[in-house]
N, C-alpha and C positions, 0 to 999 in steps of 0.2 A: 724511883718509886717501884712499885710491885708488891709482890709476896714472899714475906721470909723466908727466907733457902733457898728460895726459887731466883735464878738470873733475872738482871732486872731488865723494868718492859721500858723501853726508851722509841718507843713510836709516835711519830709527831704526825697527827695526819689531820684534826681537827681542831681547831683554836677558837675562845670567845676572842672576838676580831672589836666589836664596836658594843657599848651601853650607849642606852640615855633612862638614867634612873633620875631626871628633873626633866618629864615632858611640860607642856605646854597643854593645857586644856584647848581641844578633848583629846587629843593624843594620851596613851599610855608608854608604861615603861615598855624597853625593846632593848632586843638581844641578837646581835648578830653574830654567826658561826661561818669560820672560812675552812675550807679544805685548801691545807698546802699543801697536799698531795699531789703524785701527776695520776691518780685512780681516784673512781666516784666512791665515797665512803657511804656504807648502808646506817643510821643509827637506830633502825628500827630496833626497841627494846631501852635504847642508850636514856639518862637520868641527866634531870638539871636540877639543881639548886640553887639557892641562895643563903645556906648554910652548913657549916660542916657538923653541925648537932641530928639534921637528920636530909642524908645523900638522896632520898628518894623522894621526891617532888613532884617535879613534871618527867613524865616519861612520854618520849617520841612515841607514835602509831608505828606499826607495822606499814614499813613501804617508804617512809620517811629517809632521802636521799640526799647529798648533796655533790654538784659533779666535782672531777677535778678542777681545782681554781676555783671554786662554785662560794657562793653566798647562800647560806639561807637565815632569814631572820625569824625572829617569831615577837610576838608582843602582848602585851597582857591580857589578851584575851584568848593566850594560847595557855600560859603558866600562872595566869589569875581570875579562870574562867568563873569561879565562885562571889568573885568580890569581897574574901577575905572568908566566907562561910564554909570552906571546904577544910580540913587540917590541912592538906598537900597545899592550897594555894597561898603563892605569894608576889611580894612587889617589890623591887631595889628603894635602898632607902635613895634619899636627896645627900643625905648627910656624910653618905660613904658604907658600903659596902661590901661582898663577897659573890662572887659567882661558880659555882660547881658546875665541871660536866663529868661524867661517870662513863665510861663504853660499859659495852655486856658483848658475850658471846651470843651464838646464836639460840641458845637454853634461857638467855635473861638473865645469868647470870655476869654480876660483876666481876671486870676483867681490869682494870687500868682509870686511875686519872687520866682522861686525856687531856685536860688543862684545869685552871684553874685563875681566875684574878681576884685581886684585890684593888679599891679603886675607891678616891678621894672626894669629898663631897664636889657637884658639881653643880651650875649656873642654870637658872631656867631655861631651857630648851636648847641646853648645848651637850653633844653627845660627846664620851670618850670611846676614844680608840687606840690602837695600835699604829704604828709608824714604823718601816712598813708597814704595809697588811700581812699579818699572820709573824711577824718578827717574835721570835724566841724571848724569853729572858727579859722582855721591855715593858714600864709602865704604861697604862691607857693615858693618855693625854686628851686636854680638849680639844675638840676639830674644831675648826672656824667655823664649816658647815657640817650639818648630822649629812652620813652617807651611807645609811641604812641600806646594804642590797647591794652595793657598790664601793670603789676603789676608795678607801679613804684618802682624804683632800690633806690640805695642809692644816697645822696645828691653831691654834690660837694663840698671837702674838703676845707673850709677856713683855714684862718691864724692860726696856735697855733694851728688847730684840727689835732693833731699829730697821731690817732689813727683812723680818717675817718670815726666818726661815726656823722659828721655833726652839733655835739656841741663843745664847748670850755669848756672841763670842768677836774675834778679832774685825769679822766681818760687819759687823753693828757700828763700829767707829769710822767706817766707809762711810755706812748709810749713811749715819747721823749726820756727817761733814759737810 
C-alpha cells in the first residue's frame, strides 16, 4: 500500500483486533483496536470506517492514545453518535461487513491504511476476532466469549472440532475417541 512513486509504507503498529456487529440489546456494535507495537501510537486525527466509498467517518479527538500492547475499544456511541441522522454515522451490518482504519500525519493529513477487515455475517452476541491478537494476514473468527478490552479467548468450536481448539484437524480424532 501507499502512494504511487513513492516507497511503500509497510508499518504495522495498529490493527482492528475484535467486532461484534450482532450485539445483544441494549448493547451496541464495538470495535476493538490493538497496538502491536512495542511504542504508544497517537491516533489523534486517524479515520474509521465502514466503507471504502467514503474513508472519512469517525475521526479520533485530539489525545486519543493507545499504549504499547494497549487495547482501546470504542462502540456505537462513539462512531454512531447520531443514530443514523448524521451522514458520517454508522453501524456494522449483522450480515457481514467492512471495517476501515485510515492514520494521518500530524496536519490531518492521510498517510497509510493502517488495516483494514473484512468479516462474515455473525451470531447474536458473539464477537469476531483475530487469533492471535493483532495476527497479520488472518480472518476475524468467532470467539466463544466477546473480549472487548482484552486478550482475545479461544475460538468458537466448529463441526468435527472435537477438541476446541478451532481447527479440524488430526487432533479432533483423539477427542472424539
Amino acid at each position: 500500500g501507499g502512494t504511487p512513486g513513492a516507497a511503500p509504507v509497510d508499518t504495522l503498529d495498529v490493527v482492528i483486533n475484535e467486532i461484534l456487529a450482532h450485539p445483544v440489546a441494549p448493547a451496541g456494535d464495538a470495535l476493538e483496536l490493538f497496538n502491536v507495537s512495542a511504542e504508544p501510537v497517537d491516533l489523534s486525527g486517524w479515520w474509521l470506517s465502514d466503507t471504502s466509498s467514503d474513508f472519512f467517518k469517525y475521526q479520533f479527538p485530539p489525545g486519543t492514545t493507545i499504549d504499547a500492547g494497549g487495547y482501546l475499544v470504542l462502540d456505537e456511541e462513539d462512531f454512531n453518535a447520531g443514530g443514523g441522522a448524521n451522514p458520517a454515522d454508522f453501524a456494522f451490518s449483522s450480515a457481514g461487513d467492512e471495517a476501515w482504519l485510515l492514520a494521518t500525519n500530524a496536519g490531518g493529513l492521510p498517510t497509510r491504511f493502517a488495516d483494514v477487515v473484512q468479516f462474515p455475517a455473525s451470531s447474536p452476541g458473539v464477537s469476531l476476532g483475530r487469533l492471535p491478537d493483532g495476527a497479520p494476514g488472518v480472518e476475524l473468527l468467532p470467539l466463544a466469549t466477546n473480549s472487548l478490552g482484552l486478550a482475545n479467548g479461544q475460538p468458537v468450536a466448529g463441526p468435527g472440532d472435537f477438541d476446541g481448539d478451532g481447527d479440524v484437524d488430526r487432533d479432533d480424532l483423539k477427542a472424539w475417541e
